[in-house]
C-alpha positions in Angstrom: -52.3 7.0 34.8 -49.2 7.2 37.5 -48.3 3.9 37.2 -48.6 4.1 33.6 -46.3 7.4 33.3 -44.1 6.0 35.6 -43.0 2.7 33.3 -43.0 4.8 30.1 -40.4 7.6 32.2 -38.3 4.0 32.9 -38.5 2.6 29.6 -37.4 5.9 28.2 -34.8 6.5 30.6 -33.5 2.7 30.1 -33.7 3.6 26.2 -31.4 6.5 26.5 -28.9 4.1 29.1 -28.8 1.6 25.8 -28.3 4.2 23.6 -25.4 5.8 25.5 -24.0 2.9 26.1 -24.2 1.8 22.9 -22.6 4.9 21.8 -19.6 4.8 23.7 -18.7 0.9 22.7 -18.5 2.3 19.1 -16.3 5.7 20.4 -14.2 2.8 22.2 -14.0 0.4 19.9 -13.2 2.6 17.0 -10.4 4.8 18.5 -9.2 1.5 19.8 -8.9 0.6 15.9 -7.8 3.9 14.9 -5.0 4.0 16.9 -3.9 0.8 15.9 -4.1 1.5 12.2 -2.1 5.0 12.6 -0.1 3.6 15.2 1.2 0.2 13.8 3.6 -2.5 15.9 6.5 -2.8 13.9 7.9 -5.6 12.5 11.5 -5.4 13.1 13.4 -6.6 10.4 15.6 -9.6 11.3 18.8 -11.3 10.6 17.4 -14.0 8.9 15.7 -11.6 6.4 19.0 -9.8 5.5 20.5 -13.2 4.3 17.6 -13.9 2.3 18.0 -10.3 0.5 21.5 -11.3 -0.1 20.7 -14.8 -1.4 18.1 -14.0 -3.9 19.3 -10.4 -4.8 23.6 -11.1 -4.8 24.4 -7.6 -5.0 22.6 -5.8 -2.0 23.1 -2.0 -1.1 22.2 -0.5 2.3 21.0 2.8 1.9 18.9 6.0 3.1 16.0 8.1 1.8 15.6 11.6 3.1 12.3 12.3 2.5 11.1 15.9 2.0 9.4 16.3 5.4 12.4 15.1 6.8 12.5 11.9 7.4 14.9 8.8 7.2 14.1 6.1 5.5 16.3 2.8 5.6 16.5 0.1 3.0 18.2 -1.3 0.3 19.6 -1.1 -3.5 20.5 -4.3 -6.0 21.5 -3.1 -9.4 20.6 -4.5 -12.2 22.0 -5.2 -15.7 19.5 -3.7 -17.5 19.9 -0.4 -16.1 16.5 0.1 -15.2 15.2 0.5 -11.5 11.7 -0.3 -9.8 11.4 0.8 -6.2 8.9 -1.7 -4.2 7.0 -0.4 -1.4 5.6 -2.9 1.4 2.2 -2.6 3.4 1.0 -2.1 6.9 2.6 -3.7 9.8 5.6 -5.2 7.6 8.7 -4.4 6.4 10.9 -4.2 3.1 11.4 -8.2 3.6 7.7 -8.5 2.4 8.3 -8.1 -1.6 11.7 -9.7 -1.4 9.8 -12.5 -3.6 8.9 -10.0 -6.6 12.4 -8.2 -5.8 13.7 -11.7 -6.8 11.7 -12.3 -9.6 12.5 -8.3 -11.2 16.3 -9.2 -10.3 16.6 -11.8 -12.3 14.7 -10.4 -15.0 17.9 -7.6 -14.7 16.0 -4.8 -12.9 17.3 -2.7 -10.2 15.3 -3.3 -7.1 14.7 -0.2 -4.4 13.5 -1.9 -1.1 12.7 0.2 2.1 11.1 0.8 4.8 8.2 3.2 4.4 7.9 5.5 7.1 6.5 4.3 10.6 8.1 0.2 10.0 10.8 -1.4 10.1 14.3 0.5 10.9 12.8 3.8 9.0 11.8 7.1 11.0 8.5 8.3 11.9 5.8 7.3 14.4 2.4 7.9 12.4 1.1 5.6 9.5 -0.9 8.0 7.1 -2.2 5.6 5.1 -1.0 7.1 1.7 -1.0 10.8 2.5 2.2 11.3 3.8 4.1 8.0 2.4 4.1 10.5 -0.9 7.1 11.9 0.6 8.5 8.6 0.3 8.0 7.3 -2.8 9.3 10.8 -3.8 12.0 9.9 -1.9 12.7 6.6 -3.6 12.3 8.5 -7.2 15.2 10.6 -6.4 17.3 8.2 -5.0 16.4 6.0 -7.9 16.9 9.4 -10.6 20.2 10.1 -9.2 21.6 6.7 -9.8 24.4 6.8 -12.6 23.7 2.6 -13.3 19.9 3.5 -13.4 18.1 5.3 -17.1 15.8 7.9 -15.7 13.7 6.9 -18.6 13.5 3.3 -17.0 11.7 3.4 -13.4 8.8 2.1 -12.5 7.2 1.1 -8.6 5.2 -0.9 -7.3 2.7 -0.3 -4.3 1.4 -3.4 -2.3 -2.1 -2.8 0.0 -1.5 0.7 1.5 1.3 1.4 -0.1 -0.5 1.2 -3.7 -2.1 4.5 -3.0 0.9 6.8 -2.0 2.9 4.8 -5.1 -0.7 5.7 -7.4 -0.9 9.4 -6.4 2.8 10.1 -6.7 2.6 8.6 -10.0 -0.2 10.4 -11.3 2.0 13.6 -10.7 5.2 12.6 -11.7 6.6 11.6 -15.2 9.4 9.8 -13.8 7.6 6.6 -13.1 7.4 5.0 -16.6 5.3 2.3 -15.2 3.0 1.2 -12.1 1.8 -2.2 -10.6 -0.4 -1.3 -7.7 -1.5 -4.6 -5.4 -5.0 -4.5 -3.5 -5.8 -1.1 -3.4 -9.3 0.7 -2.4 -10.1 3.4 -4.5 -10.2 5.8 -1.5 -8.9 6.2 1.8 -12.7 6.4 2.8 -13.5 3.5 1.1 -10.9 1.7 3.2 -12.1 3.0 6.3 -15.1 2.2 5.6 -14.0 -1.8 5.1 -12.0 -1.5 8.2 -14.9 0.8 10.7 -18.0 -1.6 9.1 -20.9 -0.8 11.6 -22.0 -4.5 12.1 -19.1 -5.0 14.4 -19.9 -1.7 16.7 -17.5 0.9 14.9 -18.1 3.9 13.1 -16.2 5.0 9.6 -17.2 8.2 10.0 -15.6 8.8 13.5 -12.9 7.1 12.5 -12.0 9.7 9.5 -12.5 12.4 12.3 -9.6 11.0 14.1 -7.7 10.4 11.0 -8.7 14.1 10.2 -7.0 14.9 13.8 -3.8 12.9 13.3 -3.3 15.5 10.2 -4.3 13.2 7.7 -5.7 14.6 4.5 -8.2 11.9 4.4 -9.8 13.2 1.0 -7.1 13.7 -0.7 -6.0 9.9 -0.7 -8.1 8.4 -3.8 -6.3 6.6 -5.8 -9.2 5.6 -8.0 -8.6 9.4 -9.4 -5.2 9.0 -9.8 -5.0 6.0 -12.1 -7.1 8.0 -14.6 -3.9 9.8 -14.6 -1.9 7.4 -14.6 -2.7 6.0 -18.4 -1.7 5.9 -20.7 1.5 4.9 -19.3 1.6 1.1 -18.4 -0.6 0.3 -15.1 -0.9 -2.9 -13.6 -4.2 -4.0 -11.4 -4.1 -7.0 -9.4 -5.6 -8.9 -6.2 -6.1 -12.7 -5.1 -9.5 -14.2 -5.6 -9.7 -15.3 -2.5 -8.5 -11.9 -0.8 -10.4 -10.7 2.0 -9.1 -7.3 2.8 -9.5 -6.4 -1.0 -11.9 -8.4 -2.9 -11.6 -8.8 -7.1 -15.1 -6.2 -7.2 -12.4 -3.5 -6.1 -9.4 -3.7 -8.3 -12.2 -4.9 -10.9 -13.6 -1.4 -10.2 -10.6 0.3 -10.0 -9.1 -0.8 -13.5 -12.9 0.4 -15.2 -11.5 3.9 -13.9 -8.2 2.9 -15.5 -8.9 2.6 -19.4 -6.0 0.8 -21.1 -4.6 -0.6 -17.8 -3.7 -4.4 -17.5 -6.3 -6.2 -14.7 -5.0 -9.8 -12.9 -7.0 -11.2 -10.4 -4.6 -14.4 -9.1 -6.3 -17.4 -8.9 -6.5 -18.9 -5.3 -4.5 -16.0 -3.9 -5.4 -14.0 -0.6 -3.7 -10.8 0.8 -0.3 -11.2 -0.9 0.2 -14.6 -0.9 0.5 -14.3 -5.1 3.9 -15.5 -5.0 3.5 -18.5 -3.0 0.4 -19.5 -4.9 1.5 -19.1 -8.1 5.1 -17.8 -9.0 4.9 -18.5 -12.6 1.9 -16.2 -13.3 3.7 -14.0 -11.0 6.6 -14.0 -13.1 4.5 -14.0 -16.4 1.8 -11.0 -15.1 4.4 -8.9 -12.9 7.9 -9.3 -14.1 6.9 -9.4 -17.9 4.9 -6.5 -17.2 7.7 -4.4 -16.1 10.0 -5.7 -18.9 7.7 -5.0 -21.6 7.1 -1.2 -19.8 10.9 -0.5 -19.1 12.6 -2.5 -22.0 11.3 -1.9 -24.4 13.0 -4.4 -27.3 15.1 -6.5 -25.0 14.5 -10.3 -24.4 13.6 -11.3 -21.4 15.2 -14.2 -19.5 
């Protein structure tokens, strides 16, 4: 019977090694992710980036944001002839360069652009990515600058949220009649639901763990569900698109997103992955996107 005891006390004691050690990869791994999610490297913006604002754009304005939790926010302003004003708001570990395509497109359909940096990137303040909770101060931010604008009609602003930025651009909008119209890009309905995509537990991470140390970076991690706040968002004009081919945010997510969304307007780009919709197609870009912002914020003009 020794012997016997004696293999099941190492077999249960090798058990519990595994399993400890199993459970510590995952705390690694995961906090290893975290940190990198709520800690992104920035991407500086460059030179080269700066002339290509000014070639597709013409008139380009350097300007500030003050946000309400006091931060400074750098980016840029090009009027446009229609009076009308549509603040743009990048994703994770980029810069206001990243949307200089659908800047261009909006500009030449004679929209005022609003670029920036959202907190956290590029030349802007801030050290902490919140993943929508926070970045509400600065798409307030960019309403106010935007409001305040004598060549801008407060009845004619809209925004557009890219990635993590569509859920800070989706709640602000469901709380704030200023925003006439919204085109939100590859967004999860939740900030759990995005966790979940980016902790899965086939690659030794945990979701869960990773919304506690969300939850300890001061992130209200259930208040970020933007599948709640395009309810609210309708009946004003909303926008829901992703690539087919995306494999951050797959078509089932917007597709679920917009059956939330009655009356909102869904595009699923053909051949597109994370972003790319511009380079993939720039006619249906101009034809989905610009058009929808015309139709929203000029109501009766022509467009080009």
């Amino acid at each position: 019977m020794r012997p016997i005891r004696r293999v099941f006390r190492r077999a249960a004691f090798t058990a519990a090694i595994a399993i400890c050690v199993g459970t510590a990869l995952v705390c690694f791994r995961t906090a290893r992710q975290a940190r990198i999610l709520l800690h992104p490297v920035r991407a500086p913006l460059t030179e080269a980036q700066t002339a290509e604002a000014r070639a597709l754009l013409g008139n380009v304005e350097s300007i500030e944001l003050h946000t309400g939790d006091g931060l400074r926010l750098k980016g840029w302003f090009s009027p446009g002839r229609a009076r009308s004003g549509v603040a743009l708001v990048h994703g994770l570990l980029s810069n206001r360069a990243q949307l200089l395509a659908e800047a261009a497109l909006l500009s030449r359909h004679g929209h005022g652009v609003l670029l920036f940096d959202s907190r956290a990137s590029g030349e802007s303040e801030g050290e902490v990515a919140t993943w929508g909770d926070r970045e509400r101060f600065d798409v307030l931010a960019a309403l106010d600058f935007l409001s305040s604008r004598p060549d801008v009609d407060p009845r004619r602003i809209g925004a557009y949220g890219f990635s993590v930025a569509a859920a800070p651009v989706a709640l602000v909008a469901a709380v704030d009649p200023r925003v006439r119209a919204v085109a939100l890009a590859a967004s999860w309905p939740s900030l759990r639901a995005a966790l979940r995509n980016e902790f899965p537990a086939s690659t030794a991470r945990s979701a869960t763990l990773a919304a506690w140390i969300f939850r300890w970076a001061s992130i209200d991690v259930d208040g970020v569900q933007p599948r709640m706040a395009v309810e609210r968002i309708v009946p004003r004009p909303l926008l829901l698109f992703t690539g087919s081919l995306d494999p951050d945010t797959p078509p089932a997510v917007m597709e679920a997103l917009a059956a939330g969304a009655p009356g909102s307007t869904l595009w699923i780009v053909p051949g597109a992955r994370h972003g790319d919709y511009a380079r993939v197609d720039p006619v249906e870009l101009e034809r989905n996107f610009a058009s929808f912002f015309d139709r929203a914020l000029l109501p009766g003009q022509r467009a080009p």
